[in-house]
N, C-alpha and C positions, 0 to 999 in steps of 0.2 A: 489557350484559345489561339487561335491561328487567325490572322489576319491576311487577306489577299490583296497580292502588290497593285495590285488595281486602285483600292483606296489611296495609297500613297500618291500613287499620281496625279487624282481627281483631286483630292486635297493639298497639295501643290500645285495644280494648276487656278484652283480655285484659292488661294488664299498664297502665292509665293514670296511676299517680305515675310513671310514666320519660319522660312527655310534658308541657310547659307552654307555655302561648302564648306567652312570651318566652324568648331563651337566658338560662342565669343571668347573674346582673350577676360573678358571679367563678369562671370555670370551674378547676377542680383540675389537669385534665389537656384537651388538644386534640389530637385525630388530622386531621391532615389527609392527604387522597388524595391521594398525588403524583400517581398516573398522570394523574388527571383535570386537574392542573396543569399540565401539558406542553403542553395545548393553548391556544394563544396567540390576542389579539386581533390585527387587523391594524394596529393604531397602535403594536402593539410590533415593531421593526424593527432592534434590537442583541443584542446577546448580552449586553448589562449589562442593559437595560430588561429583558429575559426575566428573568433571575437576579431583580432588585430586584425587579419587578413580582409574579410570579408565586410566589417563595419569599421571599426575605427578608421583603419589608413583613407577607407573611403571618404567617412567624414572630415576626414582629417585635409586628403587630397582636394575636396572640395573649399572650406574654408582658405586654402594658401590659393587656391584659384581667383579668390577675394570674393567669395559669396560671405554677404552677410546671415544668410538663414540657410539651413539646410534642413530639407524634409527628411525621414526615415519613416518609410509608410509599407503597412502590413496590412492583406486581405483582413476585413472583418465577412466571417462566413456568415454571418446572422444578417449580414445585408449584401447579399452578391447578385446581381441581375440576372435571370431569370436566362438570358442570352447564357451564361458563363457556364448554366447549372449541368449540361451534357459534362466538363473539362473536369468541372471542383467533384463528381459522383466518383469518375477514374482517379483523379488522384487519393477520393478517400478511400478507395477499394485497392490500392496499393498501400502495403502495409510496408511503412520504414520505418526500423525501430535502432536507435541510437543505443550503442552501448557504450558503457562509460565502463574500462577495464587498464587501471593501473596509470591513469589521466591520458588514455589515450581514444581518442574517436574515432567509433568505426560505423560505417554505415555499409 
């Protein structure tokens, strides 16, 4: 779902202590989007580099940041609003299918 730079503004203009040109130097808490984590570079070619690369180092990079909690959060499609539903029908009509051939990943 695409968002229009328009909002960013109006919501910076309207609310600008929740925006800083730097991330803080010690976040409390970290959400990160799994879903948008799932999609891989092409130099990642295992199922371990996937895992390490893409989740842990993240988690990982997060907690020496000195967050005490870090989120890891995945669409649930059994409750996605009703706004998103045009984006989640494309994705599921594109068919990507992982094959797992001699521990290597291919997509």
């Amino acid at each position: 779902m695409t968002i229009n730079a328009d909002f960013f503004k109006i919501i910076k203009e309207g609310c600008p202590n929740a925006f800083s040109e730097q991330a803080p130097s010690k976040p409390d808490i970290v959400f990160i989007d799994g879903q948008v984590k799932l999609m891989k570079a092409a130099h990642v070619d295992s199922w371990g580099l996937f895992f390490a690369i893409q989740f842990f180092k993240t988690i990982e990079n997060c907690f020496a940041l000195g967050a005490s909690t870090v989120i890891l959060r995945f669409d649930d499609y059994r409750h996605v609003p009703s706004s998103k539903n045009m984006t989640q029908v494309k994705r599921s009509e594109q068919k990507i299918v992982w094959h797992l051939r001699k521990h290597r990943l291919c997509l």
